[in-house]
NUKOLDREN-490186 format. One line per field, with one value per atom (N, C-alpha, C): residue number from 1; y, x, z; residue in three letters; atom name; chain. Coordinates in Angstrom, 2 decimals. Layout:
# NUKOLDREN-490186
num: NUM, ...
yy: Y, ...
xx: X, ...
zz: Z, ...
residuo: ALA, ...
atomo: CA, ...
cadena: A, ...
This chain:
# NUKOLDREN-490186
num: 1, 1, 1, 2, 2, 2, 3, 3, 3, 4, 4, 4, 5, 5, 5, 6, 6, 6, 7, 7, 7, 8, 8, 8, 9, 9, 9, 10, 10, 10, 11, 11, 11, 12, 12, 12, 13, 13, 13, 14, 14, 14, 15, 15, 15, 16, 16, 16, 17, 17, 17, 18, 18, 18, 19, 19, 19, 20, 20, 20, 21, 21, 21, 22, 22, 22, 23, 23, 23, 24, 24, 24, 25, 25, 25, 26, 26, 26, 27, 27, 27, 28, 28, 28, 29, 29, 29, 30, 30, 30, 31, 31, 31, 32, 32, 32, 33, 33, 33, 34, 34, 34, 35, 35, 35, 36, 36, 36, 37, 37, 37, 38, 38, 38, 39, 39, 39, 40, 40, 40, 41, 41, 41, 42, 42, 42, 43, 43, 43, 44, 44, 44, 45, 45, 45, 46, 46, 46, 47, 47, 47, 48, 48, 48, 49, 49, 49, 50, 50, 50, 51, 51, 51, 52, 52, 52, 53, 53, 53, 54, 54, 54, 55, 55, 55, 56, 56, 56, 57, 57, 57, 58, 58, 58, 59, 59, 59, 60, 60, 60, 61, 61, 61, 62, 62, 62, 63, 63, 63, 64, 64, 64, 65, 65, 65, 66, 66, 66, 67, 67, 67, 68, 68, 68, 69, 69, 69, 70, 70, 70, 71, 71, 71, 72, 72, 72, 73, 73, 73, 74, 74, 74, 75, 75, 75, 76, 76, 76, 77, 77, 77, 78, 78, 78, 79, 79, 79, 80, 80, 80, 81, 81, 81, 82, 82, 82, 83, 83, 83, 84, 84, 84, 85, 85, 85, 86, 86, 86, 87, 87, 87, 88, 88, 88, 89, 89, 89, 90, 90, 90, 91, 91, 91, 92, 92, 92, 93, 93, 93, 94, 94, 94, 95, 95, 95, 96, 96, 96, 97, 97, 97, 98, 98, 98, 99, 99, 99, 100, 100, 100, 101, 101, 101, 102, 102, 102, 103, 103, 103, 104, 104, 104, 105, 105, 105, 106, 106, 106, 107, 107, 107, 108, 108, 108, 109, 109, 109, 110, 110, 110, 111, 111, 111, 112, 112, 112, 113, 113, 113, 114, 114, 114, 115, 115, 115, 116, 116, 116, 117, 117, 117, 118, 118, 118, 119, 119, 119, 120, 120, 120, 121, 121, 121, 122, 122, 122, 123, 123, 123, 124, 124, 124, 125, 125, 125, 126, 126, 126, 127, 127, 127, 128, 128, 128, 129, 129, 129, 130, 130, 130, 131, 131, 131, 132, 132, 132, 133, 133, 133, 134, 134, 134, 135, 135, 135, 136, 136, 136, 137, 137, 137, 138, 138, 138, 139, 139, 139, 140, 140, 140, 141, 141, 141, 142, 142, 142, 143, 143, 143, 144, 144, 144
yy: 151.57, 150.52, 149.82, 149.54, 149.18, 147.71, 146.56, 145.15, 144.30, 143.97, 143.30, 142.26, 142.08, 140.98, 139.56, 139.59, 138.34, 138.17, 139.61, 139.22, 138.51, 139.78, 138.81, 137.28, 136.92, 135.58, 134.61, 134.86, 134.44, 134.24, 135.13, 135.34, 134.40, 134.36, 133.58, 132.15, 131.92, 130.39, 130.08, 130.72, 130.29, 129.74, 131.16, 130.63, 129.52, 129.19, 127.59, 126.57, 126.48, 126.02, 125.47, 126.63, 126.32, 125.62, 125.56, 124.98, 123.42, 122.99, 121.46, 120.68, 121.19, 120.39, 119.37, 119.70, 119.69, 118.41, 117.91, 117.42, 117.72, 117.56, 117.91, 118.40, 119.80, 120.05, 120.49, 120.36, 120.39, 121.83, 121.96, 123.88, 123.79, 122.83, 123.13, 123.35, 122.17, 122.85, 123.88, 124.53, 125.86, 126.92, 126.87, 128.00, 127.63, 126.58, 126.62, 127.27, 126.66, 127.47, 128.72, 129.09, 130.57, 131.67, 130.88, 131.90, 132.62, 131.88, 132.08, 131.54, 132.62, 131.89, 130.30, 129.16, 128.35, 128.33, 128.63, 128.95, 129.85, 131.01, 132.01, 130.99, 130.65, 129.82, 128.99, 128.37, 127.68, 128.45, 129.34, 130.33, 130.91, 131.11, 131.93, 131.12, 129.59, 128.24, 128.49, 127.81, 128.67, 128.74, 130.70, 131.71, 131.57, 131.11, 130.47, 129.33, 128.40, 127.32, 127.65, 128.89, 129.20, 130.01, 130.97, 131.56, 131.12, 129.60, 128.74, 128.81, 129.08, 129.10, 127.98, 127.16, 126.36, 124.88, 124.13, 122.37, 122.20, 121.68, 120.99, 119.44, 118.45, 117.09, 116.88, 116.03, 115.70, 114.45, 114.20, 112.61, 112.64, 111.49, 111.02, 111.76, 111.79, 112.27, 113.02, 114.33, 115.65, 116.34, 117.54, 118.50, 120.17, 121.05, 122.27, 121.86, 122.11, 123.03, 123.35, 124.04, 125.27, 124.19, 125.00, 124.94, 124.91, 125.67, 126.03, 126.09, 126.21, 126.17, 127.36, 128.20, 128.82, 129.73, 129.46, 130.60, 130.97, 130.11, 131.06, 132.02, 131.98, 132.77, 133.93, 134.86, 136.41, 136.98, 138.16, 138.25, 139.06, 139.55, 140.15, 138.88, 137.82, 136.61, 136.63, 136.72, 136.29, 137.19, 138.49, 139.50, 139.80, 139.65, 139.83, 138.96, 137.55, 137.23, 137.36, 137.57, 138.13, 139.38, 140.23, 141.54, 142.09, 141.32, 142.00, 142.89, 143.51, 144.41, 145.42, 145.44, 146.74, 147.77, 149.05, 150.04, 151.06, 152.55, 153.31, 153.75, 154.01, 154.39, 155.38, 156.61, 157.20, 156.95, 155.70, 154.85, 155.47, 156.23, 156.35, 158.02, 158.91, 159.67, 161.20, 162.10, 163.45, 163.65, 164.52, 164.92, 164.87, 165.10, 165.43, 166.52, 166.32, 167.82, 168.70, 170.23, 171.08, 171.93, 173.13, 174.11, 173.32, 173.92, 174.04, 172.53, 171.50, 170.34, 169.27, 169.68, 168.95, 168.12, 168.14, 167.33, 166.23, 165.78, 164.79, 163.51, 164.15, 162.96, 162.23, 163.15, 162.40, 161.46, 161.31, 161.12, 159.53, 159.70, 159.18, 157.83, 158.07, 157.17, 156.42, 157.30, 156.49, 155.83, 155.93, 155.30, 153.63, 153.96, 152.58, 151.99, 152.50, 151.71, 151.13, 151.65, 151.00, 149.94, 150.57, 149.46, 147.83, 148.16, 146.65, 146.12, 147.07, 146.41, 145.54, 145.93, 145.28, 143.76, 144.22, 143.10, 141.97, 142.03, 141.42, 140.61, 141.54, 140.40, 139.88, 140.08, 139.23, 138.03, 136.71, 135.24, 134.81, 133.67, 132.89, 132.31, 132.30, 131.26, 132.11, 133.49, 134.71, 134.92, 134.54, 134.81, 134.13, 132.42, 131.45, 131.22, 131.73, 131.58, 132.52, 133.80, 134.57, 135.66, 135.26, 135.63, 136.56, 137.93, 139.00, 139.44, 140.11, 140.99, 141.74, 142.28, 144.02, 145.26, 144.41, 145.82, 146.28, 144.80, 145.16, 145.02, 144.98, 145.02, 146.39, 147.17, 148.29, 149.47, 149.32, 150.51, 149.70, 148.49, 148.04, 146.82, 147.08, 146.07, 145.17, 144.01, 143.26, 143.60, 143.27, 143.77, 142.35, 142.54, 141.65, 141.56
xx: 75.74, 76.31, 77.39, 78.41, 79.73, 79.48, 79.75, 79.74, 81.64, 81.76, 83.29, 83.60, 84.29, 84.88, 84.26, 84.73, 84.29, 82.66, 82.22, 80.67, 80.20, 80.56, 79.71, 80.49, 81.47, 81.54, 80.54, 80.59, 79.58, 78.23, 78.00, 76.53, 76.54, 77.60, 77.41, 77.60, 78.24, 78.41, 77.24, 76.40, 75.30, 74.19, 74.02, 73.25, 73.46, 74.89, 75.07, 74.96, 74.97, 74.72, 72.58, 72.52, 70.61, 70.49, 71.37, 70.76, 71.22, 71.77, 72.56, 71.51, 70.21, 69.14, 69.52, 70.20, 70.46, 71.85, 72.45, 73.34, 74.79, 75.77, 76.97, 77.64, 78.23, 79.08, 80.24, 80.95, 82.34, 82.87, 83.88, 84.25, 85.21, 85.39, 85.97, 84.86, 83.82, 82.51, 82.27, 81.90, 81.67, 82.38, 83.89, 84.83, 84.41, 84.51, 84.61, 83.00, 81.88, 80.39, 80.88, 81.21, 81.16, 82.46, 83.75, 84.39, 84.97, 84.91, 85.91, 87.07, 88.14, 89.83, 89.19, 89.74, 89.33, 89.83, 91.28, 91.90, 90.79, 89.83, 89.26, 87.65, 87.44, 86.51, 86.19, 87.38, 87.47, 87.20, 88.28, 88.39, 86.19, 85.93, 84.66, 83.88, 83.92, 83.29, 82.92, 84.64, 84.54, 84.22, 84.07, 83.47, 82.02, 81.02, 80.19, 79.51, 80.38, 79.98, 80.07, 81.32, 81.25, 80.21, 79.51, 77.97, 76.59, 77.45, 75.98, 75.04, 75.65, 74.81, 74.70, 76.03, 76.36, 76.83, 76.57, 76.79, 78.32, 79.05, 80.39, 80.34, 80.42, 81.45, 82.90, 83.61, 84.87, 84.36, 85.94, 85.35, 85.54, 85.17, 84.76, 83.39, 82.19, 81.05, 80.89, 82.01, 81.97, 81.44, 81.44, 81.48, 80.42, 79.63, 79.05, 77.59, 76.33, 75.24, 74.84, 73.42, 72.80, 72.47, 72.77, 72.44, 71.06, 69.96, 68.51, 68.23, 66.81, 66.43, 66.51, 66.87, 67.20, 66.36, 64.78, 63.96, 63.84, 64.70, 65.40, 66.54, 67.26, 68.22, 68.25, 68.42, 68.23, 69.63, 69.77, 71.16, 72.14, 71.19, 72.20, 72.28, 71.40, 72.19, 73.66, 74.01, 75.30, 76.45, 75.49, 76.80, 76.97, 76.26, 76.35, 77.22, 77.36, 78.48, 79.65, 79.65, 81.07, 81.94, 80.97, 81.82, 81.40, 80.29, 79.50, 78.18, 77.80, 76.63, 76.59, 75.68, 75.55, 76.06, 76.76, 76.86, 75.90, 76.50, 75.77, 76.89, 76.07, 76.64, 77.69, 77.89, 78.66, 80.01, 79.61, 80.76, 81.65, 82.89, 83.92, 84.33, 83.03, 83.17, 83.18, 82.92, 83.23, 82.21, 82.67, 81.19, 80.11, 79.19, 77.58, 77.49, 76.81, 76.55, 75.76, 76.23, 76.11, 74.85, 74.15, 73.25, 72.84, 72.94, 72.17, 72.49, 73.43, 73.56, 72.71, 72.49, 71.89, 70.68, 69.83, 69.34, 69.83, 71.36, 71.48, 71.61, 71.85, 71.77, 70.78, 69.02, 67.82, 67.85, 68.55, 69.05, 69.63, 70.95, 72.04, 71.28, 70.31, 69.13, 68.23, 67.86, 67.06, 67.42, 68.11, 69.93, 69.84, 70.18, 70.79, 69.01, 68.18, 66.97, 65.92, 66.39, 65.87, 66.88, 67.92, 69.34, 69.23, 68.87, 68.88, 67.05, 65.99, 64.96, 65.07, 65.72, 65.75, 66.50, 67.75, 68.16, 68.03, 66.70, 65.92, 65.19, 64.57, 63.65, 63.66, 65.28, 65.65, 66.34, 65.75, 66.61, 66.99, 67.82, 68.76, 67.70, 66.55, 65.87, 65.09, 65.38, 64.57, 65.40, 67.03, 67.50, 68.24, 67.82, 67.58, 66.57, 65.29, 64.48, 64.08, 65.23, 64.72, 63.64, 62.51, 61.13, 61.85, 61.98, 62.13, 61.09, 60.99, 59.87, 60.26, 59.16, 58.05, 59.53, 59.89, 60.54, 62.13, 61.88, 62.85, 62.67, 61.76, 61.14, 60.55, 60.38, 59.64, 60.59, 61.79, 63.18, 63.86, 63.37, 64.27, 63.33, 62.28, 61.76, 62.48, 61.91, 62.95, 62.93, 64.05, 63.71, 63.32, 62.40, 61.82, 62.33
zz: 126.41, 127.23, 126.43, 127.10, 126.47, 127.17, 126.55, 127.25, 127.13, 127.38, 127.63, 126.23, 125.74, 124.78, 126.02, 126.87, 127.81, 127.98, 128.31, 128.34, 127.17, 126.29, 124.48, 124.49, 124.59, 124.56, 125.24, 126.74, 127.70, 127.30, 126.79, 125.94, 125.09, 124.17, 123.13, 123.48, 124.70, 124.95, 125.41, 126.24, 127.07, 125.97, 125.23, 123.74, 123.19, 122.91, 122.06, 122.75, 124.32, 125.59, 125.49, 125.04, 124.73, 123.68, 122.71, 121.47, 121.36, 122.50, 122.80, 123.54, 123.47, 123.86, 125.97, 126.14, 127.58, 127.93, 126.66, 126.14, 127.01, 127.19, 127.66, 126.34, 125.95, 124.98, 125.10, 124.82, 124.77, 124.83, 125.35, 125.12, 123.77, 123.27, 122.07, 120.78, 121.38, 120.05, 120.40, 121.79, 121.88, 120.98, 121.40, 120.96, 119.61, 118.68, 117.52, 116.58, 117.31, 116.66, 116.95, 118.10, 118.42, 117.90, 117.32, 116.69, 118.23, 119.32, 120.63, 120.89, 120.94, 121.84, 122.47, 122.08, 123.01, 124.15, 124.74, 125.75, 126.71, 126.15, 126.60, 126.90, 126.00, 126.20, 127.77, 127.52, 129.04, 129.98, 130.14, 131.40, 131.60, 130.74, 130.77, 131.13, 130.53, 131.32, 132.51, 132.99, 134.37, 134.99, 135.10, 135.62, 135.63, 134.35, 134.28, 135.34, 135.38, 136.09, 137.75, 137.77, 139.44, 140.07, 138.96, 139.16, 138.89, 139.12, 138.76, 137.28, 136.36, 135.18, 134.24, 134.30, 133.99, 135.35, 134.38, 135.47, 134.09, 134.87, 133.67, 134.38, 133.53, 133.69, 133.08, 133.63, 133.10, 132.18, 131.65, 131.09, 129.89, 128.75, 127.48, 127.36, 127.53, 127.88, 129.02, 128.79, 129.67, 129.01, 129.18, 128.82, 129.82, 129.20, 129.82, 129.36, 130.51, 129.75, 130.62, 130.32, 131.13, 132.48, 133.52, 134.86, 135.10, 134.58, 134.88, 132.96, 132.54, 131.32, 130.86, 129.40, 129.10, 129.07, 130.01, 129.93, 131.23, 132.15, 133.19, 133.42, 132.71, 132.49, 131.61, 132.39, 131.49, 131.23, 130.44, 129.77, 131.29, 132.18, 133.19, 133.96, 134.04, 134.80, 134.38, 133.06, 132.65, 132.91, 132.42, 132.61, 133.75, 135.13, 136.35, 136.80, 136.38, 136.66, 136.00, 134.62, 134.00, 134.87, 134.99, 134.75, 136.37, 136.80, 138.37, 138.14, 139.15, 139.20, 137.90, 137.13, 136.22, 136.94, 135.98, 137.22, 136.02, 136.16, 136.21, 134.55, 133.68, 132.52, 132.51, 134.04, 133.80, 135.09, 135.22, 136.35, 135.85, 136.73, 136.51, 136.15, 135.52, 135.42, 135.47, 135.64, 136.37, 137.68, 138.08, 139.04, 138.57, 139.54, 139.41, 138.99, 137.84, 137.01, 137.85, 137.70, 138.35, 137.78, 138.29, 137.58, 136.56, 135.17, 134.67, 133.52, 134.04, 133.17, 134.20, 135.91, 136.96, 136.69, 135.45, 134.78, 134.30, 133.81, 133.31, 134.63, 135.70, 136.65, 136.24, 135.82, 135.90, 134.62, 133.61, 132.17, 132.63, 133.40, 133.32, 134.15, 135.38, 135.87, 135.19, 134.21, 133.31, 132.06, 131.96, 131.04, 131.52, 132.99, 134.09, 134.27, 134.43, 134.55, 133.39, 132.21, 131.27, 130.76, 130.72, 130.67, 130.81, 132.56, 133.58, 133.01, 132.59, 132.71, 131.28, 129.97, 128.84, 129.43, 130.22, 130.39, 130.85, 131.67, 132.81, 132.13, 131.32, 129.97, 129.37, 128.78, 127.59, 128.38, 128.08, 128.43, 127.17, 127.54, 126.77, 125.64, 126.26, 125.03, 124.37, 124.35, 123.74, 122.55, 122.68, 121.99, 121.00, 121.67, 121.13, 119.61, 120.21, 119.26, 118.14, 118.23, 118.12, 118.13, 119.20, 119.34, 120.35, 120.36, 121.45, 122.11, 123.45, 124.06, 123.70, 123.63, 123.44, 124.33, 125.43, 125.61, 124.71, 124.04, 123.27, 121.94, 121.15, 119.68, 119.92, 121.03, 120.61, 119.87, 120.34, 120.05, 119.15, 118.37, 117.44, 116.65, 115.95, 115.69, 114.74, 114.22, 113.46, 111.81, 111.30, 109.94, 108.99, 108.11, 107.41, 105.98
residuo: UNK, UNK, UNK, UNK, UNK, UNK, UNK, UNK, UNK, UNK, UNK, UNK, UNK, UNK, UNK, UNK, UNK, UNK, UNK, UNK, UNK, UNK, UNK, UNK, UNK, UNK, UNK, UNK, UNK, UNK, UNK, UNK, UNK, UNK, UNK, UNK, UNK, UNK, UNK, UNK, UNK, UNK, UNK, UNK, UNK, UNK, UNK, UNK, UNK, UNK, UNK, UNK, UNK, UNK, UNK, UNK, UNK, UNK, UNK, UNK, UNK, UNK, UNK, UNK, UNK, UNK, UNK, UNK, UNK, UNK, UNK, UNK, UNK, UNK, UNK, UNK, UNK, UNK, UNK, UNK, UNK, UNK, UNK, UNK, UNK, UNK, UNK, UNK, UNK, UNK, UNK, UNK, UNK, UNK, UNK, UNK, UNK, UNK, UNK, UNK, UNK, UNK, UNK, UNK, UNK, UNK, UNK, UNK, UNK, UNK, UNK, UNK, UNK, UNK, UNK, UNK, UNK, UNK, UNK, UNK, UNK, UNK, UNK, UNK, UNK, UNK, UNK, UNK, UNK, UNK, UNK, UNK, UNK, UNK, UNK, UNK, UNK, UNK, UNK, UNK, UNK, UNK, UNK, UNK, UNK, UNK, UNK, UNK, UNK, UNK, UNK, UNK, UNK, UNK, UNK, UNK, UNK, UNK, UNK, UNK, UNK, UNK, UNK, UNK, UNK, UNK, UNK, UNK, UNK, UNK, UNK, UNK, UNK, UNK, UNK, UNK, UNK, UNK, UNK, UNK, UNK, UNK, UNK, UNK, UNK, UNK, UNK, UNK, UNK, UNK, UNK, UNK, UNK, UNK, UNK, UNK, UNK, UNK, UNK, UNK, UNK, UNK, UNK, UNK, UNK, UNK, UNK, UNK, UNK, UNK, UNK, UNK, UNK, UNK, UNK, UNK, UNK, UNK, UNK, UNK, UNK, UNK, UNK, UNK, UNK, UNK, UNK, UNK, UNK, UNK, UNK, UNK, UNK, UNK, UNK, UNK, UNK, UNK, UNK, UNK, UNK, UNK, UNK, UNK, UNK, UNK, UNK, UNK, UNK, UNK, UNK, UNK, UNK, UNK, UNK, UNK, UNK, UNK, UNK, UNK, UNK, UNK, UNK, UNK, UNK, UNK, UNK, UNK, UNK, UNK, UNK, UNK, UNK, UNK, UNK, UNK, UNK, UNK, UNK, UNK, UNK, UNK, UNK, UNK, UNK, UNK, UNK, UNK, UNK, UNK, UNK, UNK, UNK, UNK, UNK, UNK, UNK, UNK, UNK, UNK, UNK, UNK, UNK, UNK, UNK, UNK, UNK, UNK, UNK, UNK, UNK, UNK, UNK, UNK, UNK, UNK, UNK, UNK, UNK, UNK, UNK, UNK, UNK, UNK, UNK, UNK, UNK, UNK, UNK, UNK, UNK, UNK, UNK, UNK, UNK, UNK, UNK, UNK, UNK, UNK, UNK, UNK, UNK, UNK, UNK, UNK, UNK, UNK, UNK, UNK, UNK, UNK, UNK, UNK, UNK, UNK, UNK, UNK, UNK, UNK, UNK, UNK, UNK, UNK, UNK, UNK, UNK, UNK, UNK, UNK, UNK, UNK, UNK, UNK, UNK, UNK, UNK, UNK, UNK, UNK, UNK, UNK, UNK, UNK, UNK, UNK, UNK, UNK, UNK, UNK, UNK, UNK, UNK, UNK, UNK, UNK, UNK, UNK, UNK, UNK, UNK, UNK, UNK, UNK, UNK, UNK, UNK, UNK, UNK, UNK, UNK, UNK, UNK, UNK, UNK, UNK, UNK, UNK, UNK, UNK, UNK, UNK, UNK, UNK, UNK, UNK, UNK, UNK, UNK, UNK, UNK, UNK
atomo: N, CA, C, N, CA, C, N, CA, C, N, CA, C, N, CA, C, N, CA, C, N, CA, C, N, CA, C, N, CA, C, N, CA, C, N, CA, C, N, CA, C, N, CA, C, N, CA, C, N, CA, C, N, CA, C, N, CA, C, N, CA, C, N, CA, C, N, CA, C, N, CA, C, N, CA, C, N, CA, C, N, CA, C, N, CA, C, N, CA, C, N, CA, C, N, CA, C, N, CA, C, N, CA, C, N, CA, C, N, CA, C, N, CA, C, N, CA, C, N, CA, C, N, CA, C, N, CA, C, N, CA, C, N, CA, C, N, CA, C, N, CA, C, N, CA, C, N, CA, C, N, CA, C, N, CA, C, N, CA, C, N, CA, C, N, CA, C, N, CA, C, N, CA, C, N, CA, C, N, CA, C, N, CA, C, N, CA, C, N, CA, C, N, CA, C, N, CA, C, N, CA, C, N, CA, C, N, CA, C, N, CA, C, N, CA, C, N, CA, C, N, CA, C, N, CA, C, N, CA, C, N, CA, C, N, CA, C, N, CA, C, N, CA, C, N, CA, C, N, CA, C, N, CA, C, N, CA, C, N, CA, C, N, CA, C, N, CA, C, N, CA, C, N, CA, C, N, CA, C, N, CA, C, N, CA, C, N, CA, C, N, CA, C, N, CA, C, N, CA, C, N, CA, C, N, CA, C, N, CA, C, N, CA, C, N, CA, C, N, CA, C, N, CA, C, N, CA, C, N, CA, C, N, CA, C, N, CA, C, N, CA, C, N, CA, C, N, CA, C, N, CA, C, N, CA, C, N, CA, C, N, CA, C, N, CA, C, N, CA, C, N, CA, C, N, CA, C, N, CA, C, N, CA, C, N, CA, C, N, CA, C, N, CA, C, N, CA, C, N, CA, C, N, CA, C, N, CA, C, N, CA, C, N, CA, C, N, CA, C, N, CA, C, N, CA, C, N, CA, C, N, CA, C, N, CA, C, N, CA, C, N, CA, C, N, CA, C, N, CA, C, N, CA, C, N, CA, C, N, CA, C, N, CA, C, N, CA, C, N, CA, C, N, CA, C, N, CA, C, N, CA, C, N, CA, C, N, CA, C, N, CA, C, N, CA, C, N, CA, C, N, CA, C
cadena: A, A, A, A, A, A, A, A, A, A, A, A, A, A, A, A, A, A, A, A, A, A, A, A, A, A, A, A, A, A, A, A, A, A, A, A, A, A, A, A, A, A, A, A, A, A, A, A, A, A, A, A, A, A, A, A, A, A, A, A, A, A, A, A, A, A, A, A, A, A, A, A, A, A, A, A, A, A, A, A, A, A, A, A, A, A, A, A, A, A, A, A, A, A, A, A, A, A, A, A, A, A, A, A, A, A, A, A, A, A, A, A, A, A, A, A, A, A, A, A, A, A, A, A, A, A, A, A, A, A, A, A, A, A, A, A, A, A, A, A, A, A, A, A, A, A, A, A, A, A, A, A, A, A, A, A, A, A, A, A, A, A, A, A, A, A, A, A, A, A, A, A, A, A, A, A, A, A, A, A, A, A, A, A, A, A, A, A, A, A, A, A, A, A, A, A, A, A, A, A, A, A, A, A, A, A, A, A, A, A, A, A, A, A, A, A, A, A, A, A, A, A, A, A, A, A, A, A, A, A, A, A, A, A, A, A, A, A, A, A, A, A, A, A, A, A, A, A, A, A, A, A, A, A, A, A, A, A, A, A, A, A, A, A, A, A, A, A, A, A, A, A, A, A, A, A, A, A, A, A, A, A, A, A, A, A, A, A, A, A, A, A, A, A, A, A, A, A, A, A, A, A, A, A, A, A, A, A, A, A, A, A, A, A, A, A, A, A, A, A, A, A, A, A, A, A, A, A, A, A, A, A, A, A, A, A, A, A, A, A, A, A, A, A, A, A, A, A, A, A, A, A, A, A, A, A, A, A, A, A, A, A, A, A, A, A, A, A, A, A, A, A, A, A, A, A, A, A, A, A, A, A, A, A, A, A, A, A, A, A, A, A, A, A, A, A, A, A, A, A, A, A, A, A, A, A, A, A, A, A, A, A, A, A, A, A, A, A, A, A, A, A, A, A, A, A, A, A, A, A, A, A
């Protein structure tokens, strides 16, 4: 799975978004913890705030945070609104394999369904705390 320069930002704002304790933060502290275009920052705000993930104020005491608590929000909440619907790992590319490659359809399925189920599980405050699920410590446990 290939993710967008915009998604990983998104990701990464939502995350610093959790760690502001429910606070209003600024998109310039954002861009700056996060090592994001602040110009880009904004824009991803945003997009953010128009898929409901985020609440923004204006003001002296404006700023972004999470819309719902960060153990509602899972990582395809975000990228579903960055980029849209997951598609299918081989979006875009040749036909349906024929004879004797006609197996990888069943491959390329289970690609896209373990894909969306990691993504489902992992929320903002999973990755917050670093404490991961099982469906995703099992193919990558942590190193000590």
């Amino acid at each position: 799975m290939r993710l967008s320069a915009r998604v990983d930002y998104a990701l990464r704002a939502a995350i610093e978004l959790a760690t502001g304790g429910g606070a209003p933060i600024t998109a310039e502290r954002i861009a700056r913890a996060q090592e994001i275009p602040p110009k880009f920052c904004e824009s991803i705000l945003l997009q953010l705030r128009r898929g409901g993930i985020v609440f923004a104020q204006r003001g002296p005491e404006g700023g972004y945070w999470l819309a719902r608590p960060a153990e509602q929000i899972t990582l395809v909440d975000v990228i579903e609104v960055i980029d849209g619907p997951l598609g299918s790992p081989r979006a875009g590319g040749a036909d349906t394999p024929l004879g004797a490659a006609a197996a990888l359809q069943q491959v390329w399925g289970a690609v896209e369904e373990s894909e969306r189920h990691i993504l489902t599980q992992v929320t903002i405050a999973h990755v917050v705390s670093g404490v991961l699920p099982e469906a995703v410590t099992r193919f990558n446990p942590a190193v000590v």
